[in-house]
N, C-alpha and C positions, 0 to 999 in steps of 0.2 A: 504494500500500500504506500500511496504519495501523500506527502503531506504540503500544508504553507502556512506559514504565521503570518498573522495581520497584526500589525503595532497599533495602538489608538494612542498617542504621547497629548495627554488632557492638558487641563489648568492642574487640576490637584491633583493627579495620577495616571501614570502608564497601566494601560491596559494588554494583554497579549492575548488572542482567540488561535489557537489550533486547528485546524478543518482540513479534511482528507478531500480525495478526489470528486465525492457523492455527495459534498458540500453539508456532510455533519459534524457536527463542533466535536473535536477528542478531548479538547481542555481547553483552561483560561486560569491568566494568573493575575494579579494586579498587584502594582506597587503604589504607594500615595509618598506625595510629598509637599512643603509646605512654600505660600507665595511670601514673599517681604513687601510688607509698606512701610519702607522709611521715612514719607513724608505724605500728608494726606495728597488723594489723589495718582499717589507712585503705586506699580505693582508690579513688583521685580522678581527674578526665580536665577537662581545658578544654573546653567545648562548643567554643571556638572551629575545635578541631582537626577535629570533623565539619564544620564547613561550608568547611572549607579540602580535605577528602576528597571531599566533594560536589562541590566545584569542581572541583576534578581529575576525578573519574569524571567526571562530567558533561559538560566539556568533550571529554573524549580520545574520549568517544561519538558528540562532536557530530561532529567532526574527522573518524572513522574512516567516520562512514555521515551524510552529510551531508544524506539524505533525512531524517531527521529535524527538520531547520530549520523543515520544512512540513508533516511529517507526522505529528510526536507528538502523540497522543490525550490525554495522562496521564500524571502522575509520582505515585507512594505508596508509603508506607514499609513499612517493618518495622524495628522496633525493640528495642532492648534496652530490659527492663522494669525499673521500679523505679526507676531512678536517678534523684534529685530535681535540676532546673537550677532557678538562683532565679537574677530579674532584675530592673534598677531599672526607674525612670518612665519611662527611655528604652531599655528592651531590652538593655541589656548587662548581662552575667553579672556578680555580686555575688563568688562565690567559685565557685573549680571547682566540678563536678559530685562530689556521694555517688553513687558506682555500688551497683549490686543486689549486689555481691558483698565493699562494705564490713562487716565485721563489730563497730563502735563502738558499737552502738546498743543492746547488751544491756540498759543499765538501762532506757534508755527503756522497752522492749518490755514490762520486767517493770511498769513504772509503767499503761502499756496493759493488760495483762492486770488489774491489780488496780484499775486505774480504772473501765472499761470495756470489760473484758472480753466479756461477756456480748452485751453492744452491740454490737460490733465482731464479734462472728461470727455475729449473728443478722442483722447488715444486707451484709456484705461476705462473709460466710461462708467468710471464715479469721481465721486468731488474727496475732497479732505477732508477726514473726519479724524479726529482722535485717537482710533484704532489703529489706522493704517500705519504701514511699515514707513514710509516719504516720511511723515513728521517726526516722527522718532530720529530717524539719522539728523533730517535739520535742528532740532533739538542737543542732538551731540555734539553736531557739528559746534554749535553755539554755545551751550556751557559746558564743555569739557573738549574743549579744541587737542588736550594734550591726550587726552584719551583718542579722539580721531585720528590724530596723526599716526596712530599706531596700529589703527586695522589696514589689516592685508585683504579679509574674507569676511564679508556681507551675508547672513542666512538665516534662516528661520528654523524654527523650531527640529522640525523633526527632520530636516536637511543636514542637523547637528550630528544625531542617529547615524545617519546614512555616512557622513563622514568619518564616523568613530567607527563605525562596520567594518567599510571599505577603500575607507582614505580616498575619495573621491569627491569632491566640491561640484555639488550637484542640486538643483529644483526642479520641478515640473511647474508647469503651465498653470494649474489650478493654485496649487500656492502662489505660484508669481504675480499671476493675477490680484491678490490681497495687499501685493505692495504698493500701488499708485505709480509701476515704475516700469508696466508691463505693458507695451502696445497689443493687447488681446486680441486682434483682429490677424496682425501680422506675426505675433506667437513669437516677438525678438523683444529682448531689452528696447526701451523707448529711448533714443539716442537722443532728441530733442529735449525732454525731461532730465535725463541725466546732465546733460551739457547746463540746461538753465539754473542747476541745483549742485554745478561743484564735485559730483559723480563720479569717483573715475569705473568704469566699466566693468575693468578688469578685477575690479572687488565682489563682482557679484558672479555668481555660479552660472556653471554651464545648464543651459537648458535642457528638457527630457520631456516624453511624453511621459504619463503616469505609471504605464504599464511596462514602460520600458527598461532595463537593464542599466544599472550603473557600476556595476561591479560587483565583485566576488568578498566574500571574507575575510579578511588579510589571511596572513597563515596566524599571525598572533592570536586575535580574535575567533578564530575558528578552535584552536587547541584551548584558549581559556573558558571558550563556552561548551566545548566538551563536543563538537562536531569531527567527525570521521570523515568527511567529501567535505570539497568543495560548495557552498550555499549562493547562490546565485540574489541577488539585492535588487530590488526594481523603484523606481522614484516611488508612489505612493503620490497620496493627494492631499489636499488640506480638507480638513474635519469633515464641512459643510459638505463637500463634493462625496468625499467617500461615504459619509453618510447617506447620500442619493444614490451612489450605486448600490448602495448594500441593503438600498429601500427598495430598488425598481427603479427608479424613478429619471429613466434614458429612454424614453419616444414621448410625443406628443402628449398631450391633456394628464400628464402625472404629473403631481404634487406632494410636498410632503409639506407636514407642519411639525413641527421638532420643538418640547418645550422642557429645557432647561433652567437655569439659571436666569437665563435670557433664553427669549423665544427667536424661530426663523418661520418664515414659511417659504416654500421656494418651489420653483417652476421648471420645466425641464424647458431648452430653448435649443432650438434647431441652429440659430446665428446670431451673431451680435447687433441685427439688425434694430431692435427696440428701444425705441426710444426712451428713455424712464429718467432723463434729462438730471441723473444723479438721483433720485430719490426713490429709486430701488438698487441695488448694488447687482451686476452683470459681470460674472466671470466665467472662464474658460472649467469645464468641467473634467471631472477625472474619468468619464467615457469619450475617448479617443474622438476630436472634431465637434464638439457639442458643448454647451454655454447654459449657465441657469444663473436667472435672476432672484433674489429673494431680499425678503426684508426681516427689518429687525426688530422685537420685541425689548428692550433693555432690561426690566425685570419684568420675566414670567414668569416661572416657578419660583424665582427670588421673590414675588409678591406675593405669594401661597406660605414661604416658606417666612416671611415675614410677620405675613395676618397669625399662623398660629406662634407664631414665637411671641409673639405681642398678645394675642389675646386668648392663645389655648395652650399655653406653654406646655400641661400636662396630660394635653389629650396625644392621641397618633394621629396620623391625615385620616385613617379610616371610623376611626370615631367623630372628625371634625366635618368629615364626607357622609356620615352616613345618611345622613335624614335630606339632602338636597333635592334628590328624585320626588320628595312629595311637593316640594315647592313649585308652584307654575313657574316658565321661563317669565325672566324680570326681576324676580326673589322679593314679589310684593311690591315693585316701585322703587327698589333700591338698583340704583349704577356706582359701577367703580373702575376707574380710568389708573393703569397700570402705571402709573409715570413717578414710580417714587425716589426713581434716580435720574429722571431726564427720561428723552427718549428718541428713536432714531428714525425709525417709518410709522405715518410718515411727515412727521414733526421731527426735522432736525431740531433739537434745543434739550440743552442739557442744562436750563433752568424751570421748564416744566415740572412741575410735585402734585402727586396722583390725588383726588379723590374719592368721596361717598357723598352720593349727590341721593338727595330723598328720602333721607335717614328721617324715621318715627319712632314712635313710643312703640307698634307690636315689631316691630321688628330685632329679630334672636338670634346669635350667634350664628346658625344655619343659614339663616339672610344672610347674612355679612359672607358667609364661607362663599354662596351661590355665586352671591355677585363678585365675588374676585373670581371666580372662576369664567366668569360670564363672559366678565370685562379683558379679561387677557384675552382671550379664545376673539375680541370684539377686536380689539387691538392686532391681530395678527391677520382680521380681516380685513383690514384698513389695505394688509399688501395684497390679498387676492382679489380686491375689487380693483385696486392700480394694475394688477396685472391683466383683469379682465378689460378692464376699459383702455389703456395705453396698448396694448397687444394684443387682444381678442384671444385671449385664453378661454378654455373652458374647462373645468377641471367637475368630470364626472366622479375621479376615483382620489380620495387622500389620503398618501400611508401616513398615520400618526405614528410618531416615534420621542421617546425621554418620558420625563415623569407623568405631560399628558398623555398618555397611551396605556396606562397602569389600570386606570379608574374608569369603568363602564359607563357611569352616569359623564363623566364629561365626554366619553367619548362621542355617546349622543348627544351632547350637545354641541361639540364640535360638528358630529355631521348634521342636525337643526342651524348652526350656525354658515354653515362653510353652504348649507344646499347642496351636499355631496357623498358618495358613501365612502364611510372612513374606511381601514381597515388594520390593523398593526402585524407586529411582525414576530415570527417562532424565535427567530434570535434577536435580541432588541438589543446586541452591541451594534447600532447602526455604522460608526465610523470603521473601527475594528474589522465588521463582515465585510467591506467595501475594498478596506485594505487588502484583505485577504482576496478577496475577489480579484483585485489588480493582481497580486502576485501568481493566484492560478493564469491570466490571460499572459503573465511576461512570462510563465513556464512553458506555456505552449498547451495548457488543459482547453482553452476555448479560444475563438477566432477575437473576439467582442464581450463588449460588457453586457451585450442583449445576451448571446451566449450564455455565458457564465448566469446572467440571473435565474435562468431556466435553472440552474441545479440546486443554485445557493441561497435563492431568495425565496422564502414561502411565509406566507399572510397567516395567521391565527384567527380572527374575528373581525365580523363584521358589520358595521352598524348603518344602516340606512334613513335618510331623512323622515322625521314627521309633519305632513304638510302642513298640519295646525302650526305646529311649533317653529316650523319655517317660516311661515308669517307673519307672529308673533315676534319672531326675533329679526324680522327684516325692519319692525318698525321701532325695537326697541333700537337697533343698530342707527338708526339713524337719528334718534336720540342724542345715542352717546356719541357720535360724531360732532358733537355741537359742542360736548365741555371741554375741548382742547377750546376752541377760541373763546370761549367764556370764559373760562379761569387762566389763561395763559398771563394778561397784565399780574392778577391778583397772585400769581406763584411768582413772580418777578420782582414782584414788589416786597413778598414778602419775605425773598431772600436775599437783598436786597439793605435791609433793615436787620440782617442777624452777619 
């Protein structure tokens, strides 16, 4: 039997999935490790700490299923996007890692936009936001010049992996995309960006399609992770993208809604043709010639995971969930706008702060619980209606995938919300299976990621629209489309004053 490992390199933990040729998980290991905020706002990580989680998964895999020594096909990633590693002439890390979800970079952003703005969304086809990889280096560039002067090598997160594997300085296309530094259309470094921003080229890795081959396992690396052959390395994709392959979600009218920490919901897209004039984010996908746009939630499970820390600190979700189903869609008149950290689609502003609008005297915990759940789910429809009306999307089928995908009552209401039938998935590592999916098509198991999904990707349940409750929530939705502009002076103001 053949095997492949899929890496999923998180915010707070490397993940490792094992899966044979018949596309059945044989094992999974995880390692966690911790982010640094030195200063409000910074969220910093040691690269070093992923390659010490690699090493742990990796190894307790080798350990556990020992056929592996001989029998790995492939190892490829899935990574966290955005976060900028810089390293000297000999490979080691300069200063920790800027993750995607530091927020330091505002001037930069606004110096991008009025530099080259125009630029920057006609070749990467998004604008500057805080996350991306462009403000970060500008940022370096500008308060630690003497730390600049010292990177040789430009990468992202699990590109770091890939180079500790194989000693080969390498990205694909769906990561590069996340930097603001990728002409997506022409799949090269944007020489025009780079030039306007001090750039020099040669700091940034060679390109690769996802499924492609980057190298083998040094001989070091192969004897200290306890490998017998030769293991063949393939780029891998950033989180978002491999989470789509490992959903389905490569032909037309599929969607996925993914809700984490922060929410996505994203689209599968034939070209980079769509316009969404920045205020959907469009990159190159980890199925070979293919693009998906999606938007972003800022806290969505973070506002689930907030309401009970706040207000049911000693219940579990399923006690805090249980009684929702008997409440009509609405939760009696009560809405709640997800914005308690700012938010991204499709309100850039990251001085927006969320809401409970309609709050009475019968209203009961279980109210409160509905409507954050209502209001996120409302929030992530904000991008499917932009994608339906900017591009004439029509999404009959949505894989749900993360914490929304757990709970049956949201799931219906996800599909009451979305007017679609949801469905989730037998292995809910979505980025991880994706990974792994890339490493079966760069071994030669399938032609395509259509291919591959045929073995490895299979749906558990499924929830289809209630027309009552579809009309119901079409009117509640356009409701809560109104308290972004109602309270946006009033959140402004009142931060503002603190």
């Amino acid at each position: 039997m053949a095997y492949v490992l899929g890496i999923d390199l998180g915010t707070s933990s490397l993940k490792g999935l094992l899966m044979n040729e018949k596309g059945e998980v044989i094992g999974e290991e995880s390692s966690s490790y911790p982010i640094s905020t030195p200063q409000t706002g910074y969220s910093e990580q040691d690269p070093d700490l992923w390659i010490e989680a690699a090493k742990k998964v990796i190894t307790l895999l080798v350990r556990t299923y020992p056929q592996i020594k001989t029998g790995l096909k492939g190892i490829s990633f899935s990574g966290q996007m955005h976060s900028l590693v810089v390293l000297d002439d000999n490979k080691k890390s300069i200063r920790p890692a800027i993750l995607w979800n530091d927020v330091r970079t505002t001037k930069q952003c606004q110096e991008i936009t009025e530099k080259a703005g125009d630029l920057v969304l006609s070749l990467t086809k998004n604008i500057a936001l805080e996350g991306f990889t462009l403000p970060k280096i500008l940022w370096l560039q500008e308060n630690e010049p003497e730390n600049w002067a010292k990177v040789r090598y430009m990468m992202l997160p699990k590109d770091y992996l890939g180079l500790w594997l194989t000693d080969t300085f390498a990205t694909d296309f769906s990561d590069a995309a996340g930097t603001l530094l990728l002409d997506i259309t022409k799949k090269e470094w944007a020489k025009p960006i780079l030039a306007t921003f001090d750039i020099p080229a040669e700091r940034l890795p060679k390109l690769f399609e996802s499924q492609e081959q980057i190298g083998i396992l040094t001989d070091e690396i192969r004897d200290l992770l306890g490998f017998e052959v030769n293991v063949p390395v393939f780029a891998g994709g950033a989180d978002n993208a491999c989470a789509a392959v490992g959903s389905g979600i490569i032909k037309d009218g599929a969607g996925m809604c993914s809700i984490g920490t922060s929410g996505v919901f994203l689209s599968f897209e034939n070209d980079a043709s769509a316009d969404y004039e920045g205020k959907l984010h469009l990159f190159n996908h980890a199925a070979k010639g293919d693009y998906y746009s999606m938007g972003v939630t800022l806290a969505a499970g973070n506002s689930l995971d907030w309401f009970k820390n706040t207000f049911a600190e000693g219940k579990s979700f399923a006690e805090l969930l249980g009684g929702i189903s008997e409440l009509a869609p609405g939760a009696d008149g009560l809405l709640f706008t997800p914005y308690i950290v700012g938010e991204r689609t499709p309100h850039v502003d990251s001085k927006i702060r969320g809401s409970f609008i309609g709050i009475d005297t019968h209203h009961t915990l279980t109210h409160f619980a509905k409507a954050v759940l209502e209001g996120i789910t409302f929030s992530l429809k904000d991008s499917q209606v932009m994608m339906e009306t900017v591009a004439g999307r029509k999404f009959d089928r949505i894989v749900s995938v993360g914490g929304g995908a757990k709970n049956p009552d949201w799931l219906q209401m996800q599909a009451d919300i979305f007017n679609a039938t949801i469905v989730n998935l037998t292995v809910e590592q979505g980025p991880g299976l994706g990974a792994a999916m890339l490493a079966a098509i760069g071994a030669g198991w399938f032609e395509n990621a259509a291919a591959a999904a045929e073995v490895f990707v299979h749906y558990k349940d499924e929830f289809t629209p209630n027309a009552e409750n579809v009309a119901t929530y079409a009117k509640l939705y356009k409701l809560y489309t109104k308290v972004y502009g109602a309270t946006k002076e009033l959140s402004h103001d009142l931060l503002a004053l603190n």
